[in-house]
N, CA, C and O atoms as CSV, one atom per row, in Angstrom:
chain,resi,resn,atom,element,x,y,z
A,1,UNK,N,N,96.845,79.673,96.368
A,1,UNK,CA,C,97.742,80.278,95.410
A,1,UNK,C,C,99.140,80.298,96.023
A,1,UNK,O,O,99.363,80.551,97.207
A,2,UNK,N,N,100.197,79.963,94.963
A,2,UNK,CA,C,101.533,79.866,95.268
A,2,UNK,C,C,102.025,80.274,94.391
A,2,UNK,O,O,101.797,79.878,93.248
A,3,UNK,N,N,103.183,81.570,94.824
A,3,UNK,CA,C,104.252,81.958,93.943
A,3,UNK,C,C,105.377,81.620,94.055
A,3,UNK,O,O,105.732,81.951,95.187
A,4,UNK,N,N,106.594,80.888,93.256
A,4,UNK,CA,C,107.173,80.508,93.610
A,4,UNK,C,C,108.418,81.227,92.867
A,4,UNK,O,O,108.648,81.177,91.659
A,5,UNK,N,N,109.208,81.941,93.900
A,5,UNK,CA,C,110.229,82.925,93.483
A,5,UNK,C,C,111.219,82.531,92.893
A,5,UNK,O,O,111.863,83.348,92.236
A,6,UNK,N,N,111.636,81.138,92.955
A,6,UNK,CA,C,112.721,80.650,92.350
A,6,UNK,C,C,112.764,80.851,90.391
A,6,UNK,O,O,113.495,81.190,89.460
A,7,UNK,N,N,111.575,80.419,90.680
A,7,UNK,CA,C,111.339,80.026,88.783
A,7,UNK,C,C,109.863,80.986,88.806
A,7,UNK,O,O,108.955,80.856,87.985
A,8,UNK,N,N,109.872,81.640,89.569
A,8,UNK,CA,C,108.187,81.914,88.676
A,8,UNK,C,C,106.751,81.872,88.559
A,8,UNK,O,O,105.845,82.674,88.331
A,9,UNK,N,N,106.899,80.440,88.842
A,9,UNK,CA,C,105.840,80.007,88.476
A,9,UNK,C,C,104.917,80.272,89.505
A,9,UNK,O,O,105.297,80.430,90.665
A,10,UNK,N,N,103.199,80.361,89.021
A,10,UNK,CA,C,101.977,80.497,89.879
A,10,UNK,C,C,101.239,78.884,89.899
A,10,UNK,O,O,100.808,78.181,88.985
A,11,UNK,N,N,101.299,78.738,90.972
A,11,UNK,CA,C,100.062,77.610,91.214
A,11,UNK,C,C,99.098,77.972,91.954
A,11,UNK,O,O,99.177,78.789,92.871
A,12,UNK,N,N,97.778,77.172,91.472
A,12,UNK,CA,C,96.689,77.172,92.150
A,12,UNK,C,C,96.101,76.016,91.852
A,12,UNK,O,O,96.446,75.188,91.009
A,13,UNK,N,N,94.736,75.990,92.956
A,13,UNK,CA,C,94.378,75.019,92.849
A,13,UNK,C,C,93.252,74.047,91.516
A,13,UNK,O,O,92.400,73.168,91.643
A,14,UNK,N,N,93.778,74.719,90.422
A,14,UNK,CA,C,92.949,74.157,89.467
A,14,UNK,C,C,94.120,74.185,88.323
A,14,UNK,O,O,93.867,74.180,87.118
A,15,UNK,N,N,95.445,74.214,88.878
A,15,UNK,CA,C,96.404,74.154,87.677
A,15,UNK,C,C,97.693,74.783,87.967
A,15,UNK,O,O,97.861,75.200,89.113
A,16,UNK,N,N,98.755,74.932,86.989
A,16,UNK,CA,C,99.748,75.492,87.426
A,16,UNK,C,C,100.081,76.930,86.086
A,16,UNK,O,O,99.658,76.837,84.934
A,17,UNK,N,N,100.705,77.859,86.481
A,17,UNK,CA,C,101.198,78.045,85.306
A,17,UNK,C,C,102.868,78.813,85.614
A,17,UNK,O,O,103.104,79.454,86.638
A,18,UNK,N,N,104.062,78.540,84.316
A,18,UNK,CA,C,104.964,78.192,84.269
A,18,UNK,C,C,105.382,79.548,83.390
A,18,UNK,O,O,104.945,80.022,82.341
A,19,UNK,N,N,106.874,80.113,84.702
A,19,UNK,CA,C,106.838,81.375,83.617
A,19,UNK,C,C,107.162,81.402,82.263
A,19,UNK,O,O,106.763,82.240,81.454
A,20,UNK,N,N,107.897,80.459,82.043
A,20,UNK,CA,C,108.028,79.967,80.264
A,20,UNK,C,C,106.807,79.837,79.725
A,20,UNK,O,O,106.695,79.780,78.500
A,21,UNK,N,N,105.491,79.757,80.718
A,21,UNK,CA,C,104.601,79.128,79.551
A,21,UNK,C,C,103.997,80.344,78.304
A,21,UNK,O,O,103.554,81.492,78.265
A,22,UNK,N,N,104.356,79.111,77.313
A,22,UNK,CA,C,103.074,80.114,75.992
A,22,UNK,C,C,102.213,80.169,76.106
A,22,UNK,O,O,101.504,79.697,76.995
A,23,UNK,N,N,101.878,80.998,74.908
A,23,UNK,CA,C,100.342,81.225,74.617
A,23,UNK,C,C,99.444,79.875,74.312
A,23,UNK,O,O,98.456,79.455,74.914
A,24,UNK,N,N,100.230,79.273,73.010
A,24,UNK,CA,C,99.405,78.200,72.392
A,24,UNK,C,C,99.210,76.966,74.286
A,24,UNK,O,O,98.257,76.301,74.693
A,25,UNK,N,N,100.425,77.181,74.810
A,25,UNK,CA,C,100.502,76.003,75.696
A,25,UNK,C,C,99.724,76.294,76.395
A,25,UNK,O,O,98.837,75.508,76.728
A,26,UNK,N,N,99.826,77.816,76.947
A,26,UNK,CA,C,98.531,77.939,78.329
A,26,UNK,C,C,97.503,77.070,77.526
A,26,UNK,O,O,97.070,76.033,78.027
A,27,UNK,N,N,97.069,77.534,76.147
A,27,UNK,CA,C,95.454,77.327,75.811
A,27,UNK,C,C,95.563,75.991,75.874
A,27,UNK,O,O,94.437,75.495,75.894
A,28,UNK,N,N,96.617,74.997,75.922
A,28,UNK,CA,C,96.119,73.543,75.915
A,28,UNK,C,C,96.343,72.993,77.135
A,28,UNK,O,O,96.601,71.790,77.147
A,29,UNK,N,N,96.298,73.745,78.450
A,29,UNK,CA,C,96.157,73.299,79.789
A,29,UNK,C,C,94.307,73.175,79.832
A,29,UNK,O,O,93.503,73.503,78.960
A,30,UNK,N,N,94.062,72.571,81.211
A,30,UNK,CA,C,92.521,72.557,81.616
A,30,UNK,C,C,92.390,74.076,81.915
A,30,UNK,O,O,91.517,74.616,81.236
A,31,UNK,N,N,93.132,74.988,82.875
A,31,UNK,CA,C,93.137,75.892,83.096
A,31,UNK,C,C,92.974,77.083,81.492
A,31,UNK,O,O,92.405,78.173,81.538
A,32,UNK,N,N,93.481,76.623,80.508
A,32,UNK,CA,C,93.379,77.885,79.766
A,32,UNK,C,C,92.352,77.867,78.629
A,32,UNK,O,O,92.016,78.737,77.825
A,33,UNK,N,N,91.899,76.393,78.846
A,33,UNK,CA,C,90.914,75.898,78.140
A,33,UNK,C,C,89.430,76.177,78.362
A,33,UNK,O,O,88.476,76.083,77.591
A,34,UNK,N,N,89.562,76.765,80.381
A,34,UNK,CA,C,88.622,76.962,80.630
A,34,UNK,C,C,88.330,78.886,80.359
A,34,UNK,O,O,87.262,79.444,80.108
A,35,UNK,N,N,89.650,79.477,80.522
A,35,UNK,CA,C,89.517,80.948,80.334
A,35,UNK,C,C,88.815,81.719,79.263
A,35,UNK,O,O,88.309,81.218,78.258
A,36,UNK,N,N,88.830,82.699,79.505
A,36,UNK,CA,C,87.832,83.699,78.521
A,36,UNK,C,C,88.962,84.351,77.792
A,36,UNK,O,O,89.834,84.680,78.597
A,37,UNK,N,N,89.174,84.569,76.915
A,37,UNK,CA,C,89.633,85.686,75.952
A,37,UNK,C,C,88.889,87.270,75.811
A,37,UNK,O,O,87.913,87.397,75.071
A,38,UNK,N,N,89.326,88.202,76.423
A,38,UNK,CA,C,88.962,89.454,76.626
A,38,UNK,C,C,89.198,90.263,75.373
A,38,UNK,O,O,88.379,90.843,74.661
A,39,UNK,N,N,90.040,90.200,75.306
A,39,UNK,CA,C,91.071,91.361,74.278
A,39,UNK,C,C,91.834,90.782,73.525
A,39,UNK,O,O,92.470,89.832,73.979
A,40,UNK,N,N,92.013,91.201,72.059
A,40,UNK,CA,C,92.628,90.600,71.160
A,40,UNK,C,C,93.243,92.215,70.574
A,40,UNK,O,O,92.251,92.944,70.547
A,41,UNK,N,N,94.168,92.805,70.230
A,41,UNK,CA,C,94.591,93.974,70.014
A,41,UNK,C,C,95.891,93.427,69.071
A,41,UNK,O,O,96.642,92.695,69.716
A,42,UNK,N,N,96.216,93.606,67.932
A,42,UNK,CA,C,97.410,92.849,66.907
A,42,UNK,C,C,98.238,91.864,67.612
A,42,UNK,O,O,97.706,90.758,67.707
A,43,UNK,N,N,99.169,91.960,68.025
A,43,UNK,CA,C,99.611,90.459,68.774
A,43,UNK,C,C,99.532,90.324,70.082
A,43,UNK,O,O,100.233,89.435,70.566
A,44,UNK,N,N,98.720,91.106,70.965
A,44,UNK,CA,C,98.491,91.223,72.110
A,44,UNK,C,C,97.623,90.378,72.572
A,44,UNK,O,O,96.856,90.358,71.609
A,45,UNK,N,N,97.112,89.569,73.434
A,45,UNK,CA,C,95.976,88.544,73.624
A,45,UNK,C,C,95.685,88.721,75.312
A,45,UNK,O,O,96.686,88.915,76.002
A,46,UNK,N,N,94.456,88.664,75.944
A,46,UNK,CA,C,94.126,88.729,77.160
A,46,UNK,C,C,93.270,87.729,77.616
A,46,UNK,O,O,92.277,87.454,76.941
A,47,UNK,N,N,93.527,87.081,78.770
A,47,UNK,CA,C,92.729,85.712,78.954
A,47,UNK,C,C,91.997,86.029,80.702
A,47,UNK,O,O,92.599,86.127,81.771
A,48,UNK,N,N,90.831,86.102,80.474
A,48,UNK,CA,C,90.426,85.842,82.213
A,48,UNK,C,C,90.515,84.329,82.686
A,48,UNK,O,O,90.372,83.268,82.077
A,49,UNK,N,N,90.805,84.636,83.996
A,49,UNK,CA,C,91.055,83.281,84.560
A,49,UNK,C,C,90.047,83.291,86.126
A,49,UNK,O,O,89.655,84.364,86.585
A,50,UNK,N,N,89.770,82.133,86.718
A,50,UNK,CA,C,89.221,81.841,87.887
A,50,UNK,C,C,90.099,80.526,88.144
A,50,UNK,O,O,89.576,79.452,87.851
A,51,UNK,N,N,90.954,80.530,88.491
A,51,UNK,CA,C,92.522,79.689,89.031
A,51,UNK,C,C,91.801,78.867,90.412
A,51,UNK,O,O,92.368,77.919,90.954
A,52,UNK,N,N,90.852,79.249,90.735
A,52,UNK,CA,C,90.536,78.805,92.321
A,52,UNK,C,C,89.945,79.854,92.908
A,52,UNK,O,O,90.047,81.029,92.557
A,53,UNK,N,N,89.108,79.272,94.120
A,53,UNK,CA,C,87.731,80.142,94.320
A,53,UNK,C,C,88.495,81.235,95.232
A,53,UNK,O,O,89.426,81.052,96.016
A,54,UNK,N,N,87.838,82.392,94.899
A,54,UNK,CA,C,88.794,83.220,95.870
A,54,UNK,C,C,89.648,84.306,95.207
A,54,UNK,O,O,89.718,85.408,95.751
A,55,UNK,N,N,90.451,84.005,93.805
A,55,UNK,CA,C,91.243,84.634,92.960
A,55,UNK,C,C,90.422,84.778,91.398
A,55,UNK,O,O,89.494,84.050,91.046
A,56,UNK,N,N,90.969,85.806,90.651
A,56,UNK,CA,C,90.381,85.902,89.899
A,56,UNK,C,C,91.383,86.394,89.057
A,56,UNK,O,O,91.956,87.188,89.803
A,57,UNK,N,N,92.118,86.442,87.693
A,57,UNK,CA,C,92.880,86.907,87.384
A,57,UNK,C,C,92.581,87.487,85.593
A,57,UNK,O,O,91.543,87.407,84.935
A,58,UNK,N,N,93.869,88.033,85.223
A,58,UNK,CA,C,94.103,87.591,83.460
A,58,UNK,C,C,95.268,87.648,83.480
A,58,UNK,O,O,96.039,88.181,84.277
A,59,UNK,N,N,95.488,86.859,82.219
A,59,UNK,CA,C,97.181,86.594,81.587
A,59,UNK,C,C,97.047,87.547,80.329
A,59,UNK,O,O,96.100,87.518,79.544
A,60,UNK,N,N,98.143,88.402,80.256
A,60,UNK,CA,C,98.742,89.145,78.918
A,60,UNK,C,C,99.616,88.358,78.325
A,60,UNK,O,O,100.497,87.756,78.938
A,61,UNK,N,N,99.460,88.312,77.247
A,61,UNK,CA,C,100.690,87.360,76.014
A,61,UNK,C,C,100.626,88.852,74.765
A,61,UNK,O,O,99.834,89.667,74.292
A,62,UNK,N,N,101.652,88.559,74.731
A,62,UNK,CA,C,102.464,90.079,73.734
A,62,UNK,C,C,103.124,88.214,72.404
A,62,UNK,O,O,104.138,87.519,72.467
A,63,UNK,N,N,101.962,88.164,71.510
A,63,UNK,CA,C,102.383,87.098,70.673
A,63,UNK,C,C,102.251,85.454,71.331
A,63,UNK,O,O,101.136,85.054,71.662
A,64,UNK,N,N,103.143,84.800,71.443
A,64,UNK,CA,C,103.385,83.690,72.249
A,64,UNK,C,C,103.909,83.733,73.458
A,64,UNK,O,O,104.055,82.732,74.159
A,65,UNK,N,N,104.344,85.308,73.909
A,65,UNK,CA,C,105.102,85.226,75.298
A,65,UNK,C,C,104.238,85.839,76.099
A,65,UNK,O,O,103.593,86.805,75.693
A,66,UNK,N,N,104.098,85.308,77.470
A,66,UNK,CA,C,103.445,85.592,78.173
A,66,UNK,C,C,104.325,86.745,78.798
A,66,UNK,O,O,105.555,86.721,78.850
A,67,UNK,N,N,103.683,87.544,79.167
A,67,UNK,CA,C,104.511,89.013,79.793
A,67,UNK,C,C,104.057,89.790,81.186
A,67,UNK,O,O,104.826,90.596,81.709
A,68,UNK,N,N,102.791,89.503,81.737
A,68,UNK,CA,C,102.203,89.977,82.640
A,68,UNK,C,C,101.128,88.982,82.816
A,68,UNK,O,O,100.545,88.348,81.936
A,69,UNK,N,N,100.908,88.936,84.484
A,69,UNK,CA,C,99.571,88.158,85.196
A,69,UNK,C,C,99.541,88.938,85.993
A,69,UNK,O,O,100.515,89.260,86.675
A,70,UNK,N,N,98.013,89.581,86.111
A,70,UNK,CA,C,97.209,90.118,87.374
A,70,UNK,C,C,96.365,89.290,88.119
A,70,UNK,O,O,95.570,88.432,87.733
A,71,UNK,N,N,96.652,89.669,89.237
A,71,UNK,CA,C,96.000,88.925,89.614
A,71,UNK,C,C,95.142,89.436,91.234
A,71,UNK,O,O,95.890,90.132,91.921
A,72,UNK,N,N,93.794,89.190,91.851
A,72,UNK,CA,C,92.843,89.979,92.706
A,72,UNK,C,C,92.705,88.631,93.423
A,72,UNK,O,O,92.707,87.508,92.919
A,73,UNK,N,N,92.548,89.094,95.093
A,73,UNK,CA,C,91.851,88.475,95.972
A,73,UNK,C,C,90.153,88.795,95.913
A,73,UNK,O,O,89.858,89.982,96.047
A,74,UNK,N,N,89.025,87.822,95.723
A,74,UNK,CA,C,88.131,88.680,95.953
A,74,UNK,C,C,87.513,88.971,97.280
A,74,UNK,O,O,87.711,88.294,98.288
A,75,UNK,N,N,86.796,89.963,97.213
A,75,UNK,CA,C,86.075,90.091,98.718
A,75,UNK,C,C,84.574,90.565,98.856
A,75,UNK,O,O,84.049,91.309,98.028
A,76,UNK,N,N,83.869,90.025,100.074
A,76,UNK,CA,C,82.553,89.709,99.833
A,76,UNK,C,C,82.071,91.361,98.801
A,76,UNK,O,O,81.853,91.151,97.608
A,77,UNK,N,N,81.971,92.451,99.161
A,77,UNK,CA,C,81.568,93.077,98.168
A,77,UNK,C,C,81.884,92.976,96.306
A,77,UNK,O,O,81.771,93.912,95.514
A,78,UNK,N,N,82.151,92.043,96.099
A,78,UNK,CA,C,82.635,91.734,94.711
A,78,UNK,C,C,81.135,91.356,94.417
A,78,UNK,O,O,80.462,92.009,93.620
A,79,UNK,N,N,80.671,90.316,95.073
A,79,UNK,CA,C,79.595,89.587,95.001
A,79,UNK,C,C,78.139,90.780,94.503
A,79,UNK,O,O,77.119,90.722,93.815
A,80,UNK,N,N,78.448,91.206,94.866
A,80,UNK,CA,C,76.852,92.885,94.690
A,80,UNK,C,C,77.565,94.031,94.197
A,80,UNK,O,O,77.186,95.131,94.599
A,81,UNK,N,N,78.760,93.954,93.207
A,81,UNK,CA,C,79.309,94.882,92.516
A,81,UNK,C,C,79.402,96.265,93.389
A,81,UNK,O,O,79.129,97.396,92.987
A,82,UNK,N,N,79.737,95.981,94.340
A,82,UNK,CA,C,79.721,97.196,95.295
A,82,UNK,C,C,81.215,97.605,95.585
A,82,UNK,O,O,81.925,97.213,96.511
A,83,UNK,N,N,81.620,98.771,94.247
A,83,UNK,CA,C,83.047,98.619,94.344
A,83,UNK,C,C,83.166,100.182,95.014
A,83,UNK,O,O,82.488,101.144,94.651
A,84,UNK,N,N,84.118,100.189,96.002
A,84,UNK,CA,C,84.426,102.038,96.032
A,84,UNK,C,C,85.767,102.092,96.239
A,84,UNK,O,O,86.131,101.067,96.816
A,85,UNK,N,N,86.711,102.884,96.005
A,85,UNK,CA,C,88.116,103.454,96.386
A,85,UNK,C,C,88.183,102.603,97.992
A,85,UNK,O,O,88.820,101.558,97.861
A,86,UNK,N,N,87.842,102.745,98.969
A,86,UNK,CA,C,87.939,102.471,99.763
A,86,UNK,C,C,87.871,100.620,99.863
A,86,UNK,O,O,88.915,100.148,100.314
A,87,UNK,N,N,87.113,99.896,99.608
A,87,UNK,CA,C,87.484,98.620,99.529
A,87,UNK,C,C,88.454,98.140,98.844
A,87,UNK,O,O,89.263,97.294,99.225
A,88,UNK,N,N,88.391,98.774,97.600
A,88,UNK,CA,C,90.087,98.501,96.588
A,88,UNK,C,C,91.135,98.990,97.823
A,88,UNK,O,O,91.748,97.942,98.025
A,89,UNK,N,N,91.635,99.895,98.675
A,89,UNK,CA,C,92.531,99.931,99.240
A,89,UNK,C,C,92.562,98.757,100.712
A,89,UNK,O,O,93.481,98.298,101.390
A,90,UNK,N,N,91.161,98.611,100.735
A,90,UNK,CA,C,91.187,97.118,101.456
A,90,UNK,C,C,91.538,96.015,101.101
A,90,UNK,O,O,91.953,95.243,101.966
A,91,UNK,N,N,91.503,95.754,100.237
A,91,UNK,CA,C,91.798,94.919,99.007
A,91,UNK,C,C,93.186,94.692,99.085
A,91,UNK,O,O,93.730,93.742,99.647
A,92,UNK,N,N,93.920,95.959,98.270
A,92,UNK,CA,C,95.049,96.269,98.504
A,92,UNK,C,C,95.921,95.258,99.653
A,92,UNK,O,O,96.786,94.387,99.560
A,93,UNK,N,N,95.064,95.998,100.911
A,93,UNK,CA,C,95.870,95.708,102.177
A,93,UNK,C,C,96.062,94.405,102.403
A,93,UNK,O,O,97.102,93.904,102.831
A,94,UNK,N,N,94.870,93.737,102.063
A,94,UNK,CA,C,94.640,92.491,101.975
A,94,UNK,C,C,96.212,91.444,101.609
A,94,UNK,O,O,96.948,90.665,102.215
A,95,UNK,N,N,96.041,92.264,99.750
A,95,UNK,CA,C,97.465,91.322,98.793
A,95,UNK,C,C,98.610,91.923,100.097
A,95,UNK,O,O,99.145,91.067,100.802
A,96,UNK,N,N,98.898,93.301,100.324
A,96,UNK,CA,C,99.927,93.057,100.732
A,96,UNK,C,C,100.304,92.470,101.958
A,96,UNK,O,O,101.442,92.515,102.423
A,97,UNK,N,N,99.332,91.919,102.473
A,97,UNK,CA,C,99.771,91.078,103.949
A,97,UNK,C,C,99.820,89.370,103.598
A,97,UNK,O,O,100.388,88.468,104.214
A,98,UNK,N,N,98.839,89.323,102.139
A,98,UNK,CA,C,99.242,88.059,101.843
A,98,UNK,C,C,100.758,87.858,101.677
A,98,UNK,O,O,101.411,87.071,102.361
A,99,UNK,N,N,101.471,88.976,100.290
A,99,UNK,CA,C,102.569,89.193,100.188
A,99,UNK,C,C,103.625,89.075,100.625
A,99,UNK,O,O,104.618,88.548,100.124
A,100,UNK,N,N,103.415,89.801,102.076
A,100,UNK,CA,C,104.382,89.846,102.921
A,100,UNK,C,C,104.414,88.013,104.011
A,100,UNK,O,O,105.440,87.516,104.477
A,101,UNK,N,N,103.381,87.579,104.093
A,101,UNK,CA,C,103.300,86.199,104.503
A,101,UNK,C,C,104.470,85.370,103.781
A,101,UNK,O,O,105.495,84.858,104.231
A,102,UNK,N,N,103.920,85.436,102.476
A,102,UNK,CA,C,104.544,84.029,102.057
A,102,UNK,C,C,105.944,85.118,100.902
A,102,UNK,O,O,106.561,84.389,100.125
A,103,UNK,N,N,106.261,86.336,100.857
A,103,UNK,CA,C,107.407,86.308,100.005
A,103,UNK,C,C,108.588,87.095,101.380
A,103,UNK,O,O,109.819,87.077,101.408
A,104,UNK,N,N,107.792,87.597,102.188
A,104,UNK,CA,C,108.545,88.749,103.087
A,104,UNK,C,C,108.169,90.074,102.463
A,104,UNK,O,O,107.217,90.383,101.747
A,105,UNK,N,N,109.546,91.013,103.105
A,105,UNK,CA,C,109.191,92.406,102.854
A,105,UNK,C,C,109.416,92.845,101.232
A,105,UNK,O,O,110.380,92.293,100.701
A,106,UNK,N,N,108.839,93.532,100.608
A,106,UNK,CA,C,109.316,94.031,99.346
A,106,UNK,C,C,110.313,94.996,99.047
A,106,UNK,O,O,110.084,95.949,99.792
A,107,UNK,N,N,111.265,95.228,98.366
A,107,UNK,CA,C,110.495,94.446,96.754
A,107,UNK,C,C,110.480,93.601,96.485
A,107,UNK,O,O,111.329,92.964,97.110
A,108,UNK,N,N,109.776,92.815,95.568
A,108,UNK,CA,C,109.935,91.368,95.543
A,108,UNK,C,C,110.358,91.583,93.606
A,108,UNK,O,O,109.589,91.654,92.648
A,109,UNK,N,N,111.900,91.632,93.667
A,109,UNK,CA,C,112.422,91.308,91.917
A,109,UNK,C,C,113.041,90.457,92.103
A,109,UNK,O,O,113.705,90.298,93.127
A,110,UNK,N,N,112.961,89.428,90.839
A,110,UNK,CA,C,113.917,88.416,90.777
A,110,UNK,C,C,114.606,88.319,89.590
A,110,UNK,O,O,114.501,89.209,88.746
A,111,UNK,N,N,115.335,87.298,89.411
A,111,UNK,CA,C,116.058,87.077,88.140
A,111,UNK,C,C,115.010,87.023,86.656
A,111,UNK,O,O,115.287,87.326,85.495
A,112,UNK,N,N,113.900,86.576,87.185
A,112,UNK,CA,C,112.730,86.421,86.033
A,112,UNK,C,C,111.880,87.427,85.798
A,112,UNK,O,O,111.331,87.482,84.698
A,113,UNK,N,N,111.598,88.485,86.872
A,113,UNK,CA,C,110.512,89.327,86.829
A,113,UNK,C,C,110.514,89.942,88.309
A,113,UNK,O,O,111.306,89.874,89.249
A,114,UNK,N,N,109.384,90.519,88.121
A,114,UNK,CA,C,108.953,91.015,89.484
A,114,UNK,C,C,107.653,91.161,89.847
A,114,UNK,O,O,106.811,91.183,88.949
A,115,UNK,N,N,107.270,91.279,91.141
A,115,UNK,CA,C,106.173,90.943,91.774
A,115,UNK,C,C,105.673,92.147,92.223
A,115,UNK,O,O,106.604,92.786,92.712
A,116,UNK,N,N,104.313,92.937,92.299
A,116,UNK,CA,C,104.391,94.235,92.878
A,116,UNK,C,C,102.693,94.141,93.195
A,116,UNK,O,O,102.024,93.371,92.507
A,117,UNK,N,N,102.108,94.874,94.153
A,117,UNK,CA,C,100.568,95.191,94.742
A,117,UNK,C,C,100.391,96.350,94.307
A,117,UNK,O,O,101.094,97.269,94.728
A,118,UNK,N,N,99.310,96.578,93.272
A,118,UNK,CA,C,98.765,98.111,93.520
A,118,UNK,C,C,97.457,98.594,93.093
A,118,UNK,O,O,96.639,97.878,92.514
A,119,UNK,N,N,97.278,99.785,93.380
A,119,UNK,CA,C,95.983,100.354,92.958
A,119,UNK,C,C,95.914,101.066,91.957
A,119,UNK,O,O,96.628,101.927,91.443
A,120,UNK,N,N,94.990,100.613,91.747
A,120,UNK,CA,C,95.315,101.943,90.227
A,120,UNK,C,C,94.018,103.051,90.447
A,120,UNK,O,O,92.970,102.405,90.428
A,121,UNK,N,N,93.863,103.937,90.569
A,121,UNK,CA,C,92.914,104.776,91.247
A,121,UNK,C,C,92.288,104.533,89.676
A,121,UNK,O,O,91.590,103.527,89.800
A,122,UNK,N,N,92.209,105.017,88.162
A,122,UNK,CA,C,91.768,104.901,87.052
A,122,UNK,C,C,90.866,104.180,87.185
A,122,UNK,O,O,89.725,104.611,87.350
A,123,UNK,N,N,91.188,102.775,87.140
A,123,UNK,CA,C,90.252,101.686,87.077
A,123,UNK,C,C,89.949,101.307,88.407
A,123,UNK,O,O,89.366,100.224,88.368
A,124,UNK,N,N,90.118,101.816,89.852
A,124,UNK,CA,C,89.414,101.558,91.027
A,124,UNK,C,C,89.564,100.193,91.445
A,124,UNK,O,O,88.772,99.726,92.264
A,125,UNK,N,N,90.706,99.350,90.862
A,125,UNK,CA,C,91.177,98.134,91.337
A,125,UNK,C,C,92.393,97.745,91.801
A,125,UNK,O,O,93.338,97.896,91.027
A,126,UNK,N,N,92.651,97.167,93.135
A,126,UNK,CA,C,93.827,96.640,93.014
A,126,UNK,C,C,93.825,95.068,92.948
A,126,UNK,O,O,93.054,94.166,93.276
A,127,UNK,N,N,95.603,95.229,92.112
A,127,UNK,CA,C,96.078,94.104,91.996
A,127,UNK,C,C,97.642,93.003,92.176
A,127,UNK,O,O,98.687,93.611,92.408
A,128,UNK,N,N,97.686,91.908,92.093
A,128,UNK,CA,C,98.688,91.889,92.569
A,128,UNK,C,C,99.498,91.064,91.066
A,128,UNK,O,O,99.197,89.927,90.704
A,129,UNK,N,N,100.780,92.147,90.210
A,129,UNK,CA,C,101.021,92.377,88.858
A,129,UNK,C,C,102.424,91.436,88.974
A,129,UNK,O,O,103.528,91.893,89.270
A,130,UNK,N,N,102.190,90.308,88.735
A,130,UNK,CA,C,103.275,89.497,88.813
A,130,UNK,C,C,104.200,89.584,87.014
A,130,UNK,O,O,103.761,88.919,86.075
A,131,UNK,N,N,105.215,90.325,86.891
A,131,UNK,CA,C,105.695,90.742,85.665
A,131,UNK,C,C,106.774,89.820,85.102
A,131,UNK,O,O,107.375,89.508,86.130
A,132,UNK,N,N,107.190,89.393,84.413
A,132,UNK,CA,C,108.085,88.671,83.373
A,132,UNK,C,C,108.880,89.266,82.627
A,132,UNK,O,O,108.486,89.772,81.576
A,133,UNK,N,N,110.083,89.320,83.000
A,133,UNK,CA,C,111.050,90.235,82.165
A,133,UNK,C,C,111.188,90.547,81.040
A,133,UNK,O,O,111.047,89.534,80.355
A,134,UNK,N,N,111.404,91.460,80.396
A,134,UNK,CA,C,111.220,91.732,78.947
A,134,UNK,C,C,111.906,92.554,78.293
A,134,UNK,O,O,111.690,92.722,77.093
C-alpha cells in the first residue's frame, strides 16, 4: 500500500484508486468490481474492499463523490475473530509506525484531504481514515 500525498491517491497491489475517482468509475475498475457493497443509505454508498493481502478496507461515496477510505492493517488475531480493546490499540500502533515510515510525523493534511489513525473505542477498531475534502 501507497499513499501518495501529492495527489491522493491509494495504491495497492491489486489496483489503484484516484482521489477524483467516482463512484460509477471505482465500480468499473477490477478492484471495484470485485468489492462488496455494504450500505446503501439515500445517496450514501459503502463498498468493502481487500486491495491486497494484508489490508482490508471500505470506500464511502456521498452520491458520485468519493469522500472517505478506511482503511485496517490486519493482524493474526483477525483470523479467529479474537478482537479486544487491547489488540485494536496494537493495531493502532501498528498504522501509526507504518504512518510515520512512509509520510513522517503528523499531521498529515494536504491540499486534498487528510490522513489520520484512530480508534474508535464504539466499534473496537482502529483505522487508518484517509479523508477528501469537502
Amino acid at each position: 500500500m501507497k499513499i501518495n500525498v501529492t495527489d491522493g491517491s491509494l495504491s495497492f497491489e491489486h489496483g489503484t484508486i484516484q482521489a477524483t475517482t467516482n463512484r460509477s468509475g471505482f465500480l468499473d475498475t477490477p478492484l471495484g468490481q470485485e468489492s462488496k457493497n455494504d450500505f446503501v443509505n439515500e445517496s450514501w454508498r459503502h463498498y468493502r474492499i481487500e486491495p491486497e493481502p494484508g489490508i482490508v478496507g471500505s470506500i464511502y461515496f456521498n452520491g458520485e463523490r468519493m469522500v472517505r477510505v478506511f482503511l485496517l492493517m490486519t493482524i493474526p488475531s483477525d483470523e479467529g475473530n479474537e478482537w479486544t480493546v487491547q489488540r485494536e490499540h496494537e493495531r493502532k500502533a501498528r498504522h501509526d509506525g507504518w504512518l510515520r515510515a512512509e509520510l513522517g510525523e503528523p499531521p498529515y493534511e494536504y491540499t486534498w484531504g487528510e490522513i489520520v489513525s484512530e480508534f474508535d473505542d464504539r466499534a473496537c477498531v482502529s483505522e487508518i481514515i484517509v479523508v477528501y475534502g469537502e
